[in-house]
N, CA and C atoms of all chains as a GROMACS GRO file, in nm:
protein
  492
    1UNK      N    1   1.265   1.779   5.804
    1UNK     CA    2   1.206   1.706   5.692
    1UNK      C    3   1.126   1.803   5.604
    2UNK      N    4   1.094   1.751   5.486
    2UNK     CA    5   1.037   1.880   5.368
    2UNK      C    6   0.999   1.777   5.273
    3UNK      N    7   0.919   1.826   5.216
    3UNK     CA    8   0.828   1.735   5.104
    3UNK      C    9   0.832   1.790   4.943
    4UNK      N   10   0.908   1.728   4.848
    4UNK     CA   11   0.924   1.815   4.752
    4UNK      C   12   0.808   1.711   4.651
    5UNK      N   13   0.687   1.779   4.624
    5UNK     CA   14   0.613   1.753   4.421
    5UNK      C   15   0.689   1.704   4.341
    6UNK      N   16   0.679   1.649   4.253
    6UNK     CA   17   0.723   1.601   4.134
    6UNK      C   18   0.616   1.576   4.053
    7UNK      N   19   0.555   1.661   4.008
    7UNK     CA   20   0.475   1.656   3.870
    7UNK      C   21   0.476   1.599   3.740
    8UNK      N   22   0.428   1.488   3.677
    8UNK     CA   23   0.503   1.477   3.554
    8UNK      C   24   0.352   1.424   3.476
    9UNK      N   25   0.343   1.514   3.375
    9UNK     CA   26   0.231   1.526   3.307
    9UNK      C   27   0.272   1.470   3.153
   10UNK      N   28   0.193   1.429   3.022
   10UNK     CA   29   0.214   1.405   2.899
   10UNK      C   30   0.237   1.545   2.859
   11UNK      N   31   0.318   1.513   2.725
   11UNK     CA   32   0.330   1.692   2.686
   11UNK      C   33   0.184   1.708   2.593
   12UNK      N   34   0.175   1.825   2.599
   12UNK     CA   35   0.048   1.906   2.548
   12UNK      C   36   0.018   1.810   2.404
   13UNK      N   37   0.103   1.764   2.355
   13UNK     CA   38   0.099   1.756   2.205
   13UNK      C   39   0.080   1.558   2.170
   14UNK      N   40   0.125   1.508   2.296
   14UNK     CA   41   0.119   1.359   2.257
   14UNK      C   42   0.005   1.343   2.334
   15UNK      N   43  -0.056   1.252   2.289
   15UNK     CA   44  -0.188   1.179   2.305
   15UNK      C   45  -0.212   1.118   2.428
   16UNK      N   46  -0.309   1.136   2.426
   16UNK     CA   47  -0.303   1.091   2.638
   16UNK      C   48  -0.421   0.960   2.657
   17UNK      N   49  -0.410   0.846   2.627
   17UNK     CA   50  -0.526   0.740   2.609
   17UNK      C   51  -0.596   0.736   2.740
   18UNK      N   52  -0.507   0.770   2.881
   18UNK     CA   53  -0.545   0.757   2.998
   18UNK      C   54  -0.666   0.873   3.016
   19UNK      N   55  -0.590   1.014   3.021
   19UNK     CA   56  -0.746   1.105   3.018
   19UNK      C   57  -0.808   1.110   2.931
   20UNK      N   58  -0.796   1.039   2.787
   20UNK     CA   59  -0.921   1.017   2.714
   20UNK      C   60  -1.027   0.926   2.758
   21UNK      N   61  -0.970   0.832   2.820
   21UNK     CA   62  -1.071   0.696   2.865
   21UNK      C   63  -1.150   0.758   2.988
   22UNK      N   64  -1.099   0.844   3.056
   22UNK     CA   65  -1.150   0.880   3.149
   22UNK      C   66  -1.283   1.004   3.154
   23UNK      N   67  -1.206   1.060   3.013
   23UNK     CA   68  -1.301   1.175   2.972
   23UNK      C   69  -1.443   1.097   2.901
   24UNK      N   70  -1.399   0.948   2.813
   24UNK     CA   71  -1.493   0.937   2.754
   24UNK      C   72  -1.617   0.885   2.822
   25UNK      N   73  -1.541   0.827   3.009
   25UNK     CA   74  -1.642   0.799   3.110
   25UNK      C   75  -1.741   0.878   3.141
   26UNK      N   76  -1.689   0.993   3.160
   26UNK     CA   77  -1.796   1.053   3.248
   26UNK      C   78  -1.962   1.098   3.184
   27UNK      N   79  -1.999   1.144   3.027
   27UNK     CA   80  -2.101   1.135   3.042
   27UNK      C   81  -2.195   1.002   3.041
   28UNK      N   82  -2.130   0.940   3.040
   28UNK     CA   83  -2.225   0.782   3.105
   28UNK      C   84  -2.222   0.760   3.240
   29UNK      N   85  -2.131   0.812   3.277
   29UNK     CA   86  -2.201   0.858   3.458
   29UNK      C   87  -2.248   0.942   3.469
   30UNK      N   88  -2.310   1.046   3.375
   30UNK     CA   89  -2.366   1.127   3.419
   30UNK      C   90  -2.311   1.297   3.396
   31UNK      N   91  -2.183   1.268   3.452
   31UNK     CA   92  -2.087   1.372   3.446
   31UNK      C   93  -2.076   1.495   3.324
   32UNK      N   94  -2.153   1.624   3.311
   32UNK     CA   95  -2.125   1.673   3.170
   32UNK      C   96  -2.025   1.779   3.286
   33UNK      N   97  -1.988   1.850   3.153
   33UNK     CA   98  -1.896   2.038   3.212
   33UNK      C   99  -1.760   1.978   3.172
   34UNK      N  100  -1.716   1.888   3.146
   34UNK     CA  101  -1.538   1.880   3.180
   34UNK      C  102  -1.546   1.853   3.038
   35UNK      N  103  -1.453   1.901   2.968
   35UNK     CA  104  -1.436   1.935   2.815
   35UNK      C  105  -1.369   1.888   2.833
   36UNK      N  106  -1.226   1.863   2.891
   36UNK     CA  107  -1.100   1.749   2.888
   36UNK      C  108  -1.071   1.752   2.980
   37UNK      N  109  -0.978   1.606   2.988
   37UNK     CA  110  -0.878   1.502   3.101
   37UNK      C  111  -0.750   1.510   3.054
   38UNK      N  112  -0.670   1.498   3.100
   38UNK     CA  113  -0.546   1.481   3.103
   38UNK      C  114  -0.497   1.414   3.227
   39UNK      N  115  -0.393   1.313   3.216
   39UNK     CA  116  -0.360   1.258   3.367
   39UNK      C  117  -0.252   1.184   3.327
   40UNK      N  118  -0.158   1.237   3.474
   40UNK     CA  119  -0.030   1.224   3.492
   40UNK      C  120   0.006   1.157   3.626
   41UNK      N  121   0.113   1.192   3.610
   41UNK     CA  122   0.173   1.127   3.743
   41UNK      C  123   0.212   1.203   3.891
   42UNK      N  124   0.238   1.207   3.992
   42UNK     CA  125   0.279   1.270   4.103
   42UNK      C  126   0.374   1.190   4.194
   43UNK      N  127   0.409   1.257   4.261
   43UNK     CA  128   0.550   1.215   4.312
   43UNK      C  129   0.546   1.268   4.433
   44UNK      N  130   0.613   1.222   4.562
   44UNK     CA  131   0.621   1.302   4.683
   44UNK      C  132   0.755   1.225   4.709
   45UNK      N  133   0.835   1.312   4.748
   45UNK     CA  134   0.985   1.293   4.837
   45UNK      C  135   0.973   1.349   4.942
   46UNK      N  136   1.033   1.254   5.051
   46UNK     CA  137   1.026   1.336   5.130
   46UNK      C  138   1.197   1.376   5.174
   47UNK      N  139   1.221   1.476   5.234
   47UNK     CA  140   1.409   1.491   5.174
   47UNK      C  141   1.429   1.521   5.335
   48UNK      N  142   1.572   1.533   5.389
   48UNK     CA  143   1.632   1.576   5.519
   48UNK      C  144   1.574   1.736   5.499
   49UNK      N  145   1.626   1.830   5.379
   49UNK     CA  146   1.658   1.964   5.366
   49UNK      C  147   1.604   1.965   5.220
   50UNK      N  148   1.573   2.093   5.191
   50UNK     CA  149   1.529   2.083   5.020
   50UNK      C  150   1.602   2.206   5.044
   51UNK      N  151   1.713   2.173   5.028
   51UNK     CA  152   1.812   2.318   5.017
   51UNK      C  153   1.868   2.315   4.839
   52UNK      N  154   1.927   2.350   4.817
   52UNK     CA  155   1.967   2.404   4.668
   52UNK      C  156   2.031   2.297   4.621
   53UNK      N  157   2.172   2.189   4.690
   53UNK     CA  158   2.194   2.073   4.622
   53UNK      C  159   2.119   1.988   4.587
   54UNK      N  160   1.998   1.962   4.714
   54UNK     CA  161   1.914   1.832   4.722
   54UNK      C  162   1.796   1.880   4.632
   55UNK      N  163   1.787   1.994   4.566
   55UNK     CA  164   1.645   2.011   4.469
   55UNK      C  165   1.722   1.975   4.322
   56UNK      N  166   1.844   2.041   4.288
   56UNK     CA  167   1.907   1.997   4.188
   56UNK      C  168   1.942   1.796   4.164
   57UNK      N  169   1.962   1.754   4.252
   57UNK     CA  170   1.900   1.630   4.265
   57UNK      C  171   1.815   1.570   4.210
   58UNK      N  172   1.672   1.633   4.298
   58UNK     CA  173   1.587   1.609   4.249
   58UNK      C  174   1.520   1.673   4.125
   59UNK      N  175   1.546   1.756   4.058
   59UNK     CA  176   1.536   1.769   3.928
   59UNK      C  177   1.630   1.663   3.834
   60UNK      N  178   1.727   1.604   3.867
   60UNK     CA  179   1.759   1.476   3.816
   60UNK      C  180   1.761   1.378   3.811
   61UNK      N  181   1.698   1.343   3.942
   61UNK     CA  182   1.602   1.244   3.946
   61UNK      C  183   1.442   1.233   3.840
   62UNK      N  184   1.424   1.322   3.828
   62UNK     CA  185   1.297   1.364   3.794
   62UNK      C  186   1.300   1.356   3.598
   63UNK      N  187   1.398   1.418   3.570
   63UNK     CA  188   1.441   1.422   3.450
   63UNK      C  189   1.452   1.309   3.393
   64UNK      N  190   1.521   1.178   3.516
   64UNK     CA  191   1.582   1.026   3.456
   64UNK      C  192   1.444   0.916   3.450
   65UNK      N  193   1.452   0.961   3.589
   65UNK     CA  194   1.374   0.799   3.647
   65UNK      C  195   1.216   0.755   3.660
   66UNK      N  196   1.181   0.938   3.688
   66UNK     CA  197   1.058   0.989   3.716
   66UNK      C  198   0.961   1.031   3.553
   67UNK      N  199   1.041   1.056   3.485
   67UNK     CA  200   0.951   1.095   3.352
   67UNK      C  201   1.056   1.044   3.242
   68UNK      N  202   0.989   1.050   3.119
   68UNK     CA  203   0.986   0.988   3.015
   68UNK      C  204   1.028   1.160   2.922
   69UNK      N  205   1.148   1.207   2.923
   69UNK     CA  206   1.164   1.322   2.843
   69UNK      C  207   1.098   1.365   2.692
   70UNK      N  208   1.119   1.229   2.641
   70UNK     CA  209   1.091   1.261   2.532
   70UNK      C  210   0.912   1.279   2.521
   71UNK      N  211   0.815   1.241   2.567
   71UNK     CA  212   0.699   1.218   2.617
   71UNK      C  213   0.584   1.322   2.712
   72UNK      N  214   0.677   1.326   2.844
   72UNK     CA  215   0.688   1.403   2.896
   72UNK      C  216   0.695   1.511   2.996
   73UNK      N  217   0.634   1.611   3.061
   73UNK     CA  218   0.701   1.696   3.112
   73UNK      C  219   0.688   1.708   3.243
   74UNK      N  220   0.782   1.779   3.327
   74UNK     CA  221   0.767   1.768   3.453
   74UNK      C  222   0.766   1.868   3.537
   75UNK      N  223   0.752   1.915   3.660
   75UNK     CA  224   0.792   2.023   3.779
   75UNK      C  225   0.778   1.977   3.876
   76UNK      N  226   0.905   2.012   3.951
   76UNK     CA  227   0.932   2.041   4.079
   76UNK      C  228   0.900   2.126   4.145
   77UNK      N  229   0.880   2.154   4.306
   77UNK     CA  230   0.814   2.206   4.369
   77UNK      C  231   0.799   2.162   4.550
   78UNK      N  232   0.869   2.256   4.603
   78UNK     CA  233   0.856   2.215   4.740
   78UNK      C  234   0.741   2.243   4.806
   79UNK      N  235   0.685   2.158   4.858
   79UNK     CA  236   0.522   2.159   4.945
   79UNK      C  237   0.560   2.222   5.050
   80UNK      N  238   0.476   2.355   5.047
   80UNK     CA  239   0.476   2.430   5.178
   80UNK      C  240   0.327   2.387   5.263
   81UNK      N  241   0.384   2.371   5.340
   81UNK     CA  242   0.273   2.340   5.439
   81UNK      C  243   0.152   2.456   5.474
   82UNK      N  244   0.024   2.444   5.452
   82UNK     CA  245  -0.081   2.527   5.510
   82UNK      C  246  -0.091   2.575   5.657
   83UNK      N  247  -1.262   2.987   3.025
   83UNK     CA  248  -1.226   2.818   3.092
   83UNK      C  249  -1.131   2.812   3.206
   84UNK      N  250  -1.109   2.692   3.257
   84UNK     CA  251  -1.029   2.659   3.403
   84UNK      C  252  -0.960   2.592   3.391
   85UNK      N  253  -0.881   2.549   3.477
   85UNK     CA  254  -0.823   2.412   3.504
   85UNK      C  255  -0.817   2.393   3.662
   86UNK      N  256  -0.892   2.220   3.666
   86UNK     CA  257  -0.890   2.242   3.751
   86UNK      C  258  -0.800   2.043   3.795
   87UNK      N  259  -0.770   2.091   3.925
   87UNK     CA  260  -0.633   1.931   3.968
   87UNK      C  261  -0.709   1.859   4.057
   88UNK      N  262  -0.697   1.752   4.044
   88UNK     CA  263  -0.708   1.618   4.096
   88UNK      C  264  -0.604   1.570   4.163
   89UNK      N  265  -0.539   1.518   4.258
   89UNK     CA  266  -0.421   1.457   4.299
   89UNK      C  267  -0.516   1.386   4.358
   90UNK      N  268  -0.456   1.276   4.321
   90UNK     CA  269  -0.460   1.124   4.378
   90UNK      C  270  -0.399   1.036   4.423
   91UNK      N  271  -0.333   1.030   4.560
   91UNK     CA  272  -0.202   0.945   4.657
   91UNK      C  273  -0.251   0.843   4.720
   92UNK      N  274  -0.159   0.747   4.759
   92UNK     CA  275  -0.227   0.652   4.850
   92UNK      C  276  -0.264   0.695   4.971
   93UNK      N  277  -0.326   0.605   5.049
   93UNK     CA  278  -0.350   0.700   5.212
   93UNK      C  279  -0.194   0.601   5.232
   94UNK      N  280  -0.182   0.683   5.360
   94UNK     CA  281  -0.063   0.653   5.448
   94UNK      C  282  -0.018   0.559   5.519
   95UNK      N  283  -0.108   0.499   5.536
   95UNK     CA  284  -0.149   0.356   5.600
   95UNK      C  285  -0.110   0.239   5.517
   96UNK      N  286  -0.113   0.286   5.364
   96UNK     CA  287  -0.154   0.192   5.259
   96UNK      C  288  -0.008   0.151   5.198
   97UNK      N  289   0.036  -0.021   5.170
   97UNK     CA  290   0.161   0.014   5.123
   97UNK      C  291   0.213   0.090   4.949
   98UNK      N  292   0.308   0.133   4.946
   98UNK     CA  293   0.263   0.182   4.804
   98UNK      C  294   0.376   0.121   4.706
   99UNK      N  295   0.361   0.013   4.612
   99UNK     CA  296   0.489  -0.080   4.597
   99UNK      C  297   0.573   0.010   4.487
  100UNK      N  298   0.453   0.113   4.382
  100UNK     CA  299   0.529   0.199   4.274
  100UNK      C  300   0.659   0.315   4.341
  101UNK      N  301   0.601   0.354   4.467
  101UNK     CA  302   0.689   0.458   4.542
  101UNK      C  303   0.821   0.363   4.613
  102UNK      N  304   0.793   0.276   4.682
  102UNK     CA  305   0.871   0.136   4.718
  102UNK      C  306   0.994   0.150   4.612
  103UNK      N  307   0.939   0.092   4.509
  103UNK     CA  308   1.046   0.086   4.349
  103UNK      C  309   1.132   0.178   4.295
  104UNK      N  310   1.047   0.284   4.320
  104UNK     CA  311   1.140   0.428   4.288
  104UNK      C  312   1.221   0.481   4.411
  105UNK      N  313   1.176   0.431   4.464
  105UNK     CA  314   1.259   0.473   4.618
  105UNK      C  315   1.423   0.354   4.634
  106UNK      N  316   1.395   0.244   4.579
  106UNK     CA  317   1.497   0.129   4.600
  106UNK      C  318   1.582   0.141   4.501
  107UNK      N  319   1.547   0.212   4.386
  107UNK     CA  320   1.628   0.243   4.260
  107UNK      C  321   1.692   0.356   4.284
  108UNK      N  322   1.659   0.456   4.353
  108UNK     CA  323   1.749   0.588   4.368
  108UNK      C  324   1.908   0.554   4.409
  109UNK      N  325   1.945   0.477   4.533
  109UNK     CA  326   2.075   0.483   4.540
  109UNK      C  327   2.148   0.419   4.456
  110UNK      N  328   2.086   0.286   4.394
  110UNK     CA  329   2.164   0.221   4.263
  110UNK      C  330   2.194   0.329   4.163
  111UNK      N  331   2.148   0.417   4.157
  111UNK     CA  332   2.199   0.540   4.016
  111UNK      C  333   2.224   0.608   4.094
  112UNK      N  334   2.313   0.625   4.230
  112UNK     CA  335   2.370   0.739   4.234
  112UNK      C  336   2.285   0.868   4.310
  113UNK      N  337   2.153   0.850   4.378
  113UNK     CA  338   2.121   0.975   4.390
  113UNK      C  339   2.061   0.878   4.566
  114UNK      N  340   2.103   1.001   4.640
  114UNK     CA  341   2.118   0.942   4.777
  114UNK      C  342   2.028   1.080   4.875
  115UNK      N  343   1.956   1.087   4.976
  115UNK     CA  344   1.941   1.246   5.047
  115UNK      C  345   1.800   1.210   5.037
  116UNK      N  346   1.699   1.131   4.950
  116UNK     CA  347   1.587   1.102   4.943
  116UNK      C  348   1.528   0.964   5.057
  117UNK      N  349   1.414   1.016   5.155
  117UNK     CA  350   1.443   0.934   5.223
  117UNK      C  351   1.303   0.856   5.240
  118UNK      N  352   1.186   0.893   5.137
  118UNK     CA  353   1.102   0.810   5.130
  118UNK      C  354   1.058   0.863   4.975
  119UNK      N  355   0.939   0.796   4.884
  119UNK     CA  356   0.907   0.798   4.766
  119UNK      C  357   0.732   0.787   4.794
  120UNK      N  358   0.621   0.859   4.751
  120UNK     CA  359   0.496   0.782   4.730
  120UNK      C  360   0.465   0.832   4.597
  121UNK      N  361   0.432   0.755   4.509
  121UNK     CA  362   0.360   0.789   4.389
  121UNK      C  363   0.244   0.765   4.382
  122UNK      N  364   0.157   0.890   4.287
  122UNK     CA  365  -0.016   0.881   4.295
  122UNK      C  366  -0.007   0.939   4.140
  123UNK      N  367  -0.154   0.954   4.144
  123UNK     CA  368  -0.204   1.020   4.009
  123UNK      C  369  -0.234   1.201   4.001
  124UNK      N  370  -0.247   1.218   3.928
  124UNK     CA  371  -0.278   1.347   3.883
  124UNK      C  372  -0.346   1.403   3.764
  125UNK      N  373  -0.470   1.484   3.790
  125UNK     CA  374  -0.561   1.486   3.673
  125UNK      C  375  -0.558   1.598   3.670
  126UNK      N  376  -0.567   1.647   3.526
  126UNK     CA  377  -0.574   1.778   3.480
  126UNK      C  378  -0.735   1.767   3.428
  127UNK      N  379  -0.869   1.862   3.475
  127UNK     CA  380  -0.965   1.883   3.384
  127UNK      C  381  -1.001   2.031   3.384
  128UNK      N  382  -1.010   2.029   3.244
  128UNK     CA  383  -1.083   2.184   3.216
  128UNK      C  384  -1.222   2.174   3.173
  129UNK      N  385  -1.247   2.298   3.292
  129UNK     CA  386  -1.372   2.341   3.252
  129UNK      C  387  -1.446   2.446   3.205
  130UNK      N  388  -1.529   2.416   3.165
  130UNK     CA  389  -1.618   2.654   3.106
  130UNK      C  390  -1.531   2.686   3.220
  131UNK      N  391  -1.628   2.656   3.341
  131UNK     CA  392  -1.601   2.784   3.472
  131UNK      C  393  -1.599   2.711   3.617
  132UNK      N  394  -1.518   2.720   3.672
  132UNK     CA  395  -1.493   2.663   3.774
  132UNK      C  396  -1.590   2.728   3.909
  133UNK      N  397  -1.696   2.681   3.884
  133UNK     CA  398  -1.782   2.751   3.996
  133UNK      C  399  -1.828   2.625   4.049
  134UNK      N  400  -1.918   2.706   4.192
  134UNK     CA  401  -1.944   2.614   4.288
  134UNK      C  402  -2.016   2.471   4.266
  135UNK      N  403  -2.112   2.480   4.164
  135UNK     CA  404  -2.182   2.352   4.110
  135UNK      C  405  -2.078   2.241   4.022
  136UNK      N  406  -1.966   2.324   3.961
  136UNK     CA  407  -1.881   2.235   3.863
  136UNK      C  408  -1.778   2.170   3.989
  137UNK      N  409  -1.732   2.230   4.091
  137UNK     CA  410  -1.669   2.200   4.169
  137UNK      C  411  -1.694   2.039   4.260
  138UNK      N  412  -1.841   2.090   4.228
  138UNK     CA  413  -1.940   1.964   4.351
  138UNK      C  414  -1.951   1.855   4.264
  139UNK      N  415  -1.938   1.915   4.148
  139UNK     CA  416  -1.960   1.742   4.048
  139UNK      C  417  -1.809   1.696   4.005
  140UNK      N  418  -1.692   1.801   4.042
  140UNK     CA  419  -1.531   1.732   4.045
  140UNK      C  420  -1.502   1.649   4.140
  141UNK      N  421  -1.539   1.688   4.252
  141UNK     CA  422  -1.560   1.622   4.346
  141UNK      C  423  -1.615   1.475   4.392
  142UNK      N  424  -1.756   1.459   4.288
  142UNK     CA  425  -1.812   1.316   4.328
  142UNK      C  426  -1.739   1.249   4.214
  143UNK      N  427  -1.639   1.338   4.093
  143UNK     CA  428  -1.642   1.241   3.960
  143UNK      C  429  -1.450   1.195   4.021
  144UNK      N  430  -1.379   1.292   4.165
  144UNK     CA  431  -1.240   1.229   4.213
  144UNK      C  432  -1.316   1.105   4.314
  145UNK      N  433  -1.408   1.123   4.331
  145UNK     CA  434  -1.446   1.058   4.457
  145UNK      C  435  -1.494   0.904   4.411
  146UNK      N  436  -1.520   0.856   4.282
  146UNK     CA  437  -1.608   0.804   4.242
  146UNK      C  438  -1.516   0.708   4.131
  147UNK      N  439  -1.480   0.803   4.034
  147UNK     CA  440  -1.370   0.724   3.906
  147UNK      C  441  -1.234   0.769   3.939
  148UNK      N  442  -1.214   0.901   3.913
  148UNK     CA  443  -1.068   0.898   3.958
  148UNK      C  444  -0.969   0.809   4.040
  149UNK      N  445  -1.073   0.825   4.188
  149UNK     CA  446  -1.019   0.748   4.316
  149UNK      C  447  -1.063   0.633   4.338
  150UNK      N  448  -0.995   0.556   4.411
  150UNK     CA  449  -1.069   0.404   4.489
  150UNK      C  450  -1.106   0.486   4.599
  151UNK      N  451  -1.137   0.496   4.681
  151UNK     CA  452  -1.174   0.577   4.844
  151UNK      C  453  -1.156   0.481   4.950
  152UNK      N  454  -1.128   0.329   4.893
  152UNK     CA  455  -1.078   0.227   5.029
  152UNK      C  456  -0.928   0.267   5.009
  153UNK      N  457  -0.840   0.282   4.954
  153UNK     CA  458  -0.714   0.296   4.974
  153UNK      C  459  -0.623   0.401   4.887
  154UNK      N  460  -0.706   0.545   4.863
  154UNK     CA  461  -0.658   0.649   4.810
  154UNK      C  462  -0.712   0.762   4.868
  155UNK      N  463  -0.667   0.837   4.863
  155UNK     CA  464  -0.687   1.061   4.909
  155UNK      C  465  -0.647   1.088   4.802
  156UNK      N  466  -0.779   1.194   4.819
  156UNK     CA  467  -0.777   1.261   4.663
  156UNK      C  468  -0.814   1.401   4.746
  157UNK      N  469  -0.705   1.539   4.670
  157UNK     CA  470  -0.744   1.630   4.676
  157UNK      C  471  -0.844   1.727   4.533
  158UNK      N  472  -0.880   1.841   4.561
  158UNK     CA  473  -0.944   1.880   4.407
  158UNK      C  474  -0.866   2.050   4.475
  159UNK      N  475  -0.811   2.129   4.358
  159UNK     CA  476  -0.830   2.249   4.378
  159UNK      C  477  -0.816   2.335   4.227
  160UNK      N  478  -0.817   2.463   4.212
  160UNK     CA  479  -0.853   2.519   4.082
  160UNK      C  480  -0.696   2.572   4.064
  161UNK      N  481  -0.650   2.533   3.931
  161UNK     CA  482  -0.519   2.614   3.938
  161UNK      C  483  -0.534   2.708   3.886
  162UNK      N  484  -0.448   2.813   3.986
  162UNK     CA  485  -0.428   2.924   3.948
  162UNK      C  486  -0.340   2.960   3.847
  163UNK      N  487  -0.347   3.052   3.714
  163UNK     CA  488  -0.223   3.091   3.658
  163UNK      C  489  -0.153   3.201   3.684
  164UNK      N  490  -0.025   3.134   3.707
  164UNK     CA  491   0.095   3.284   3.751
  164UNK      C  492   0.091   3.344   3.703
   0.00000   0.00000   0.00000
């Protein structure tokens, strides 16, 4: 078994209402230092093998179902264990 | 400045119906080898400087807004750039 990431973040350039709302929280909790939020999504598969067919896969999975292309962006990434 | 990550998953225990969904939709399109799904969040914040005091207040602000803490794990670490 193997655990592959799926990252899928807004692109740099479209507007992110989620880490704005979140950014505009924190100094009313208190919270200063964080100049920006951004927030996305994450993904965990867990696969038989993350050998070379089953990542290409999942980069098409990831491409379709998992993110919003036009919007946006994503990475893959197999979790190595500590 | 920094960047620093937030991941936010369900605990394990917890059912997760968004990972459920994406997991029940994979073989209807064709993509098969995936044998579980969990979806969480993911926060991007930048800061001046990722030092030990900014760290301790990422920490209470995943622990606090980011996360629920009855039925989420949240990690924090500083990304590195390649």
């Amino acid at each position: 078994m193997a655990r592959v990431i799926v990252d899928v973040m807004p692109k740099p350039e479209i507007l992110d209402p989620q880490g704005k709302a979140v950014h505009g929280a924190l100094p009313r909790l208190g919270f200063t230092g964080v100049t920006d939020v951004r927030q996305g999504k994450r993904f965990e598969l867990e696969v038989e093998q993350a050998d070379e067919a089953t990542l290409a896969e999942i980069d098409r999975i990831a491409g379709t179902l998992l993110s919003n292309p036009v919007i946006e962006d994503y990475t893959v990434r197999v979790e190595v264990d500590a």
